[in-house]
C-alpha positions in Angstrom: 0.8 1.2 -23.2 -1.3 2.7 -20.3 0.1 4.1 -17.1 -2.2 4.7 -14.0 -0.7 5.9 -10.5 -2.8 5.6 -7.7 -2.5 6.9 -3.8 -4.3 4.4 -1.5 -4.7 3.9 2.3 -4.6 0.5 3.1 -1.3 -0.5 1.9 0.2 -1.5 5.5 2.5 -4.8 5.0 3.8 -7.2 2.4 0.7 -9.5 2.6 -1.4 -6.7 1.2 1.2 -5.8 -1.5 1.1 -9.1 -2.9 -2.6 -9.3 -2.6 -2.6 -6.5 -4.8 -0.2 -7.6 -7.3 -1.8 -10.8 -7.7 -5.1 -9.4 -8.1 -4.3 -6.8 -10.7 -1.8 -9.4 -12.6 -5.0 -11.5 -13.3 -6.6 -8.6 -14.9 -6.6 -9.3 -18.8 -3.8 -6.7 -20.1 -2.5 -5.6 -17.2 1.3 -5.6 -17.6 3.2 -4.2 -15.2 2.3 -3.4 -11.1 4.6 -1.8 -8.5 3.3 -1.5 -5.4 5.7 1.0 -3.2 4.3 0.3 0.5 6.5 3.6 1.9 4.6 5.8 -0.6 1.4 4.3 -0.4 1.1 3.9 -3.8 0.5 1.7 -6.9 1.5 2.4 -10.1 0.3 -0.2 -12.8 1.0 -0.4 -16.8 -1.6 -2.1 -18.7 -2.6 -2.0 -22.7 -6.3 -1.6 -24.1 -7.9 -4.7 -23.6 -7.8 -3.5 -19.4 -10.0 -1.0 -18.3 -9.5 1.4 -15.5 -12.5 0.8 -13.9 -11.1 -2.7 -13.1 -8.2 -1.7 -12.1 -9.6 0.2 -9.5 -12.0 -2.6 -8.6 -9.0 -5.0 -7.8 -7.4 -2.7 -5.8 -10.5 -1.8 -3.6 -11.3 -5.2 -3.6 -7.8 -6.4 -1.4 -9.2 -3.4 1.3 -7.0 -0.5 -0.2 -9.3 3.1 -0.8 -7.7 5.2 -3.3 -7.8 8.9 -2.3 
């Protein structure tokens, strides 16, 4: 098992948090996503058969930047 952290700007209410969540959970191996909005941060768990890259992707995509 894979763990990622990443510190984002973007993260500013629950909508966004589960925008995220749901975004990354429909990433094939993606396992795990906790999205800590006082933090600004977004730690996710995933195997092999994700990539990174994706990962990334998803969370960009909702409107978050990763610093």
């Amino acid at each position: 098992m894979n763990r990622v952290q990443y510190n984002v700007n973007g993260l500013l209410n629950n909508q966004i948090k589960t925008q995220v969540k749901n975004v990354l959970k429909d990433v094939e191996g993606v396992k795990n996503v906790n999205v800590n909005l006082e933090r600004s941060s977004i730690e996710v768990d995933y195997n092999n058969t994700a990539d990174e890259k994706e990962i990334r992707n998803g969370i960009e995509h909702v409107g978050c930047r990763i610093m």
